[in-house]
C-alpha positions, 0 to 999 in steps of 0.5 A: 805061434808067437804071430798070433798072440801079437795079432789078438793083442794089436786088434784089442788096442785097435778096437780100445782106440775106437771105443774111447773115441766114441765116448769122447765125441759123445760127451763133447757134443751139444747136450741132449734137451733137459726135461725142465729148468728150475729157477732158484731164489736169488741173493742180495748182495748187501750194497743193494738196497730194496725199498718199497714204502706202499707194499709194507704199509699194504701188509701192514694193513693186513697184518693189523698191527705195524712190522717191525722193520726187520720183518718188513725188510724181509718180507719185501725181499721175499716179494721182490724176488719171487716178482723176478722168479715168476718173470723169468719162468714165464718168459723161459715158458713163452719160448718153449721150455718147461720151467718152473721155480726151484732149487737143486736140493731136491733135485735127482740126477734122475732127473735132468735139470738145468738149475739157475742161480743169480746174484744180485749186485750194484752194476757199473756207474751205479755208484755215480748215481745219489741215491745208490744201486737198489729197487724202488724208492727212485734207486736203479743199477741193479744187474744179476750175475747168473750160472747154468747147471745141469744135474743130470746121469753124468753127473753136476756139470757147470754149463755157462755163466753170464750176467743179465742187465734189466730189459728196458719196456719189458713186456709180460704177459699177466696171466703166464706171470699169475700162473708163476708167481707161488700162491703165497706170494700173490696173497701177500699182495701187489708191489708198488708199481715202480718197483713191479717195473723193475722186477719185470725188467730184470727177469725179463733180460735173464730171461732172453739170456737163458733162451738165447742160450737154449738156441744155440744148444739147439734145445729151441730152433732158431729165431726167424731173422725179420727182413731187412725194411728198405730205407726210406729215401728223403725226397729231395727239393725240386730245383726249377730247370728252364726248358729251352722253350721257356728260356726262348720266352725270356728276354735276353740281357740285363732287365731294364729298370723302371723309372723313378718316380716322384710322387707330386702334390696337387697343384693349386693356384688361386687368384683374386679373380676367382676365389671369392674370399680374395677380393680383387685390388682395385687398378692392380692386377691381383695376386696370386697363391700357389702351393707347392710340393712339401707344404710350402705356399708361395705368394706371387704379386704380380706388378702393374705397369709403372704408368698406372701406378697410384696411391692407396686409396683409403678405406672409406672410398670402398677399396683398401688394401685387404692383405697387408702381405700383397701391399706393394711398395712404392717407387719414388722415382714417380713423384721426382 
């Protein structure tokens, strides 16, 4: 009698053991898909500074009177943050998701939601830079700390934190980003371009973190991986290799050198006899000139023979010594 109570009271704990396991493995898996994400406003930390000169005169304009700094202040971090906002829910949209700009305060736990919150704050090396971490007026190193939650039938549950840095030459699509920037917003008027750069870059990165994140909760399937480009290979410079037909062609041996050559001026030799404005001398011989290489002109005086000698005639007999130069010497050993 007592075997029976024992056996009910062992297949009770049996069956207790079973049921807990299965609870367990169902809230250990990955998360069912939400039925929409909210993105919430952002908060500035105060060594972030926002500064856009162009869009508070613009409202200015349009307000008919100048702001008070405070409100002008304000109102651009308004601006700025729902530019940001707007980029992350268009670019959670581009991937697949159902977004929209949010908070959790009126949010159900009927209603399966991821909220996202962010922080903004100075990045690391910002303080390096002159002018400090912020947005626009030539400011930068401004990151975001994020947090995911999910409100959903389990009840609030923290699901990852991350913190996104800006992604730089984003790229949005203008009409998926009209389409989530609040009305207000676009009323109010355009950013600076500058600034507009920063906010799309910013939103961008939390963007691509929070759908990375989607992949690998399988919410989103997984990103086609692009082949592989083969890598180009530098073409190498052609080195001549002889053949042996072309090296039986060549000469064997040493070349050998060509010989030096001098370069020689022309050769001239003139006379008595045939330049007409050297008369010839009379009983002698003439002279001659020749020129040789490097401008040198040399006389040459060809003597006569000693029997024929004579004195110099004068001038008056029509002979005469024309060149003084040519004139030769006499030899006394004659007249002894």
């Amino acid at each position: 009698m007592h075997a029976i109570p024992f056996c009910l009271s062992l297949a009770t704990l049996v069956l207790a053991g079973c049921q807990t396991d299965a609870v367990s493995l169902s809230v250990g898996g990955a998360a069912p898909r939400p039925k929409t994400i909210l993105v919430a406003d952002f908060v500035y930390t105060p060594d972030v500074t926002v500064i856009d000169r162009g869009y508070t005169v613009r409202l200015s304009r349009k307000e008919g009177s100048d702001l008070p700094f405070h409100i002008r202040k304000e109102r651009t971090l308004a601006r700025v943050n729902d530019e940001i906002v707007a980029t992350v829910v268009a670019t959670v949209r581009a991937a697949g998701l159902a977004a929209a700009p949010g908070s959790a305060d009126a949010v159900s736990l009927k209603d399966d939601a991821v909220i996202v919150r962010g922080r903004l704050r100075p990045g690391e090396g910002s303080a390096n830079t002159g002018r400090g971490a912020g947005i626009g007026d030539g400011r930068s190193g401004v990151v975001a700390d994020m947090a995911l939650e999910r409100f959903g039938t389990f009840g609030k549950r923290q699901l990852a934190s991350f913190t996104a840095e800006p992604q730089a030459k984003a790229k949005v699509d203008a009409a998926a980003l009209a389409a989530a920037l609040p009305a207000e917003s676009a009323a109010a008027g355009k950013l600076s371009p500058d600034v507009e750069a920063q906010a799309h870059a910013l939103g961008r990165g939390i963007g691509e973190r929070i759908v990375a994140y989607a992949r690998t909760q399988g919410w989103l399937p997984q990103a086609a991986v692009e082949p592989e480009k083969p890598e180009k290979k530098e073409k190498k410079a052609e080195v001549y290799a002889p053949t042996p037909s072309s090296q039986a062609r060549l000469p064997l041996g040493p070349r050998p050198e060509a010989p030096l050559r001098v370069a020689q001026g022309p050769r001239r030799v003139c006379n008595s006899q045939s330049h007409p404005l050297i008369p010839p001398l009379k009983g002698e011989g003439g002279s001659a000139r020749s020129a040789e290489p490097g401008g040198v002109a040399v006389v040459m005086r060809r003597m006569p023979p000693p029997g024929s000698l004579r004195s110099p005639p004068s001038p008056a007999s029509g002979g005469g010594i024309r060149r003084r130069a040519a004139r030769a010497p006499p030899q006394f050993s004659q007249f002894l």
